[in-house]
C-alpha positions as CSV (number, residue, x, y, z in Angstrom):
1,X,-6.0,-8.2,4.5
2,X,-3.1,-7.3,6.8
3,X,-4.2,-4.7,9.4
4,X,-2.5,-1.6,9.2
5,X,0.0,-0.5,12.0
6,X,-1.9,2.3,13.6
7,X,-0.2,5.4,14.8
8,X,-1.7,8.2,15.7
9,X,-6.3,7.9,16.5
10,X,-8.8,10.6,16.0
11,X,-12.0,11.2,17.9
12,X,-14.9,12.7,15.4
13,X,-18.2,13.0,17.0
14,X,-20.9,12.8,14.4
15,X,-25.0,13.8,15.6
16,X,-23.6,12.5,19.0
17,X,-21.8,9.7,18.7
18,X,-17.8,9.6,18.4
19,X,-15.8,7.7,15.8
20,X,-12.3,6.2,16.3
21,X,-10.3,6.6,13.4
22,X,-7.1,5.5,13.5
23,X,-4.0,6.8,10.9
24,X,-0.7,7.3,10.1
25,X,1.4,8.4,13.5
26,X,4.0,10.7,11.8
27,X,2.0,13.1,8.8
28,X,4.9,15.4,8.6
29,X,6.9,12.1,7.3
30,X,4.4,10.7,5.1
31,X,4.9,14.1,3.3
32,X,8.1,14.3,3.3
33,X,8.2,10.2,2.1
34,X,6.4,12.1,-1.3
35,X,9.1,11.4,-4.3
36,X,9.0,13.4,-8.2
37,X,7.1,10.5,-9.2
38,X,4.8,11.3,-6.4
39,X,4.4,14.7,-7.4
40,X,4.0,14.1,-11.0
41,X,0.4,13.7,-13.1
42,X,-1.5,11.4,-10.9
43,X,-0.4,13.7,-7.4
44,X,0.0,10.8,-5.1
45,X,-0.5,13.0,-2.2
46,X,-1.6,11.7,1.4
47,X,-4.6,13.2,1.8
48,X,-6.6,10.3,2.6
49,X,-4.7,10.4,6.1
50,X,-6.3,13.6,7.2
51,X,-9.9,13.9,8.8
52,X,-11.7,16.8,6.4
53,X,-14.4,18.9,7.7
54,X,-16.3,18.3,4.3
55,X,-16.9,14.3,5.3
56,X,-18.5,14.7,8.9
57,X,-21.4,17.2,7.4
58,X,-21.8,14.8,5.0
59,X,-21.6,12.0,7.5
60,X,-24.2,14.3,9.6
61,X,-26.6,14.5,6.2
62,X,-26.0,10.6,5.9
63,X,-27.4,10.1,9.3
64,X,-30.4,12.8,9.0
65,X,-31.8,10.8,5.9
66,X,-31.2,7.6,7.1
67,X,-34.6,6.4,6.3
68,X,-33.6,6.6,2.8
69,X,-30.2,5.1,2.1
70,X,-30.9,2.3,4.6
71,X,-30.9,-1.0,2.0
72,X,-30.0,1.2,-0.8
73,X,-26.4,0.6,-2.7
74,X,-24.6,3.7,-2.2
75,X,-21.0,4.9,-3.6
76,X,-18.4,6.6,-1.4
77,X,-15.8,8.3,-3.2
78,X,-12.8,8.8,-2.2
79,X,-13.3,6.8,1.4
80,X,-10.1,7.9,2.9
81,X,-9.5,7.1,6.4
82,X,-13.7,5.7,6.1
83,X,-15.3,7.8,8.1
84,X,-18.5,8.2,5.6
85,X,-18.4,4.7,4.4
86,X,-18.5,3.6,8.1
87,X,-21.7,5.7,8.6
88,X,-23.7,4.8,5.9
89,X,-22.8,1.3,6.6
90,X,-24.1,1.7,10.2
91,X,-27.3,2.6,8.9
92,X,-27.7,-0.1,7.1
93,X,-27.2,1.1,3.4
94,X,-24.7,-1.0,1.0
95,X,-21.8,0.5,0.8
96,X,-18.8,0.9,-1.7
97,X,-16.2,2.1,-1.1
98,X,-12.7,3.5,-2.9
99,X,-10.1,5.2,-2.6
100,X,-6.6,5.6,-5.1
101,X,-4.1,5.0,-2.3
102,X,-3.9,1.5,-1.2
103,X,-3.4,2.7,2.6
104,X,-6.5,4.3,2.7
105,X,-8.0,1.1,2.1
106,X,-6.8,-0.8,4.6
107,X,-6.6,2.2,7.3
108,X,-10.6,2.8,6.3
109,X,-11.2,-1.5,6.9
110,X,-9.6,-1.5,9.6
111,X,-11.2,1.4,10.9
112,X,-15.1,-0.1,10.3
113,X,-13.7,-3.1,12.5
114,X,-12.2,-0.7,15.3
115,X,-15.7,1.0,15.9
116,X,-17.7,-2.1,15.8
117,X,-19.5,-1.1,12.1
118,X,-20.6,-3.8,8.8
119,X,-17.7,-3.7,6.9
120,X,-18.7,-1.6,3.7
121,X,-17.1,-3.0,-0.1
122,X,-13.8,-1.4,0.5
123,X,-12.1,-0.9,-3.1
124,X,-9.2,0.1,-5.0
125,X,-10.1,2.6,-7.7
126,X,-9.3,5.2,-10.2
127,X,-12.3,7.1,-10.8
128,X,-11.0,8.1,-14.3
129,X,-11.4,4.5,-14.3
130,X,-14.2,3.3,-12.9
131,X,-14.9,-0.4,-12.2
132,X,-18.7,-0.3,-11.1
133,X,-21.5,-1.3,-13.1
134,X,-23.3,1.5,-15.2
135,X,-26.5,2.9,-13.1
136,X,-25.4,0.8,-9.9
137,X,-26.1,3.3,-7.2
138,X,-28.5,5.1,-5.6
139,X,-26.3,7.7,-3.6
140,X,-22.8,8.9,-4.4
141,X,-21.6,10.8,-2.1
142,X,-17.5,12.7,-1.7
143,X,-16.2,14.6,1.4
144,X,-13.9,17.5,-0.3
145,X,-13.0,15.7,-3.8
146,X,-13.0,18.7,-6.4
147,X,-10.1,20.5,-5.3
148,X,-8.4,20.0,-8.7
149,X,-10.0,21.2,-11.6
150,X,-8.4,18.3,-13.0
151,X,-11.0,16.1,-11.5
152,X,-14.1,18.0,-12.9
153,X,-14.7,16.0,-16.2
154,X,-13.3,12.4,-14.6
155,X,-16.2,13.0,-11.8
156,X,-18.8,14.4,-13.8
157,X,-18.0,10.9,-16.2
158,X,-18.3,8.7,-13.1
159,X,-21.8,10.6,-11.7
160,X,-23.6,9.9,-15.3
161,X,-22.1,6.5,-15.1
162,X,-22.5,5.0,-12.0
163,X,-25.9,7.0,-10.6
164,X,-29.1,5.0,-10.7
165,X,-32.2,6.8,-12.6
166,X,-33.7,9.0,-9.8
167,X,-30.6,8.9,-7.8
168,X,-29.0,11.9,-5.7
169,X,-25.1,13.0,-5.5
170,X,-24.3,14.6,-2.4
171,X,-21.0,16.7,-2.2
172,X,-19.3,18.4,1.0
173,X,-17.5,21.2,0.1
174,X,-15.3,24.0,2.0
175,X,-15.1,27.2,0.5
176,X,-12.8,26.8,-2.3
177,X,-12.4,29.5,-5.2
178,X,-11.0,26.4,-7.4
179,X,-14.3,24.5,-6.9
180,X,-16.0,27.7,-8.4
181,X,-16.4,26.7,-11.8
182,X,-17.6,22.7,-11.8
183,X,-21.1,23.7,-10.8
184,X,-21.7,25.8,-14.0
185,X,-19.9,22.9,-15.6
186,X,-22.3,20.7,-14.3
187,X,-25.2,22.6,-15.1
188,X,-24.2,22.8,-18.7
189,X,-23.9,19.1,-18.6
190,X,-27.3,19.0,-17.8
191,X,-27.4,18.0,-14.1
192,X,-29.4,19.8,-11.3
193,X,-28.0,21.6,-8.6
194,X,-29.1,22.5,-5.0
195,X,-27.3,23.7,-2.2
196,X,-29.3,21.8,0.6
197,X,-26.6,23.3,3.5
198,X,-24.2,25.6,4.9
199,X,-23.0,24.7,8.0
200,X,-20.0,25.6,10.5
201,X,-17.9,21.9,11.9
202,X,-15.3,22.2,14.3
203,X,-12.7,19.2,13.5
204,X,-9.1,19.0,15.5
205,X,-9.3,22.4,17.2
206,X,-10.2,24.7,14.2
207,X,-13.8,25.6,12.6
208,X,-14.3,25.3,8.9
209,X,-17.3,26.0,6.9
210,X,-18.8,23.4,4.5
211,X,-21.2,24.1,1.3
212,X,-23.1,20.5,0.9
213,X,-24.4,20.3,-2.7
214,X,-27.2,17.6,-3.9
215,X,-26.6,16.8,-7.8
216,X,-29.8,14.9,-9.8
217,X,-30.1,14.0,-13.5
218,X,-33.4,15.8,-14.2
């Protein structure tokens, strides 16, 4: 896999220790690169080239229960620019990996092999489409992914899917009004929900505050 031509790099410290991640140098152009096509039903949008508050407390909650993932096969949705993935892999756990955008994937690769980390199963995926075995994983975890409603019913699909029996799904979330409604959705679907955290990460000069959720099939 061709390495990416790295732009712009990012300094995320993480329960002490700082990750390099590098990305696109110019995110003003990659917007303004978006096309109607872009901008039609699938929303190509960059936003695996940002850094989101969401994925460092989960890569902080990663790190705090690192006795338990380490061997297990775990799912990262949505890897982006890898940060999580990278992580979890760091522990030890066995990581997949995915994102939509083909970028991502290689910016998240080459990323693992910038700071030194076991390169996780990097994939490309549609998670309306998902190419992992049925009951495969142990953890699922997402940094920020249900900020369409439009994503509710694909996700909730993918979490009966692809969780193991006894598994956990972890979910970093900001404060979004439009995330609101998928947690009585997924109560009525029969999951369990617990808000485990609240916590305050500062990320690029501001301070955002980020829900993390844990998810079980009862």
């Amino acid at each position: 896999m061709e390495a990416p031509d790295p732009g712009s790099r990012v300094q995320v410290n993480v329960e002490g220790r700082t990750w390099l991640l590098d990305r696109a140098a110019d995110m003003e152009a990659l917007w303004d690169q978006m096309d109607e096509g872009d901008l039609g039903d699938d929303e190509r949008l960059p936003y695996w080239a940002e850094v989101w508050p969401a994925s460092v407390l989960l890569g902080r909650h990663i790190l705090r229960n690192s006795d338990f993932i380490s061997g297990r096969p775990c799912l990262d949705l949505g890897c982006g620019l890898g940060l999580t993935g990278m992580i979890a892999s760091s522990i030890g756990a066995q990581v997949v990996a995915f994102d939509y955008e083909w970028p991502a994937v290689r910016f998240a690769r080459h990323n693992a092999e910038l700071n030194g980390v076991k390169q996780p199963l990097w994939m490309l995926m549609d998670w309306r489409q998902p190419a992992v075995k049925e009951g495969a994983f142990d953890f699922i975890w997402g940094g920020d992914v249900l900020y369409e409603k439009k994503f509710f019913d694909p996700l909730i699909r993918l979490f009966r899917h692809a969780l193991a029996p006894g598994g956990k799904i972890w979910i970093g979330e900001p404060v979004r009004t439009v995330s609101k409604p998928v947690w009585d959705e997924l109560r009525d679907e029969g999951f369990a929900l617990e808000k485990l955290t609240v916590e305050k990460v500062a990320l690029c000069g501001q301070n955002a505050t980020v829900n993390l959720w844990e998810i079980t099939i009862p």
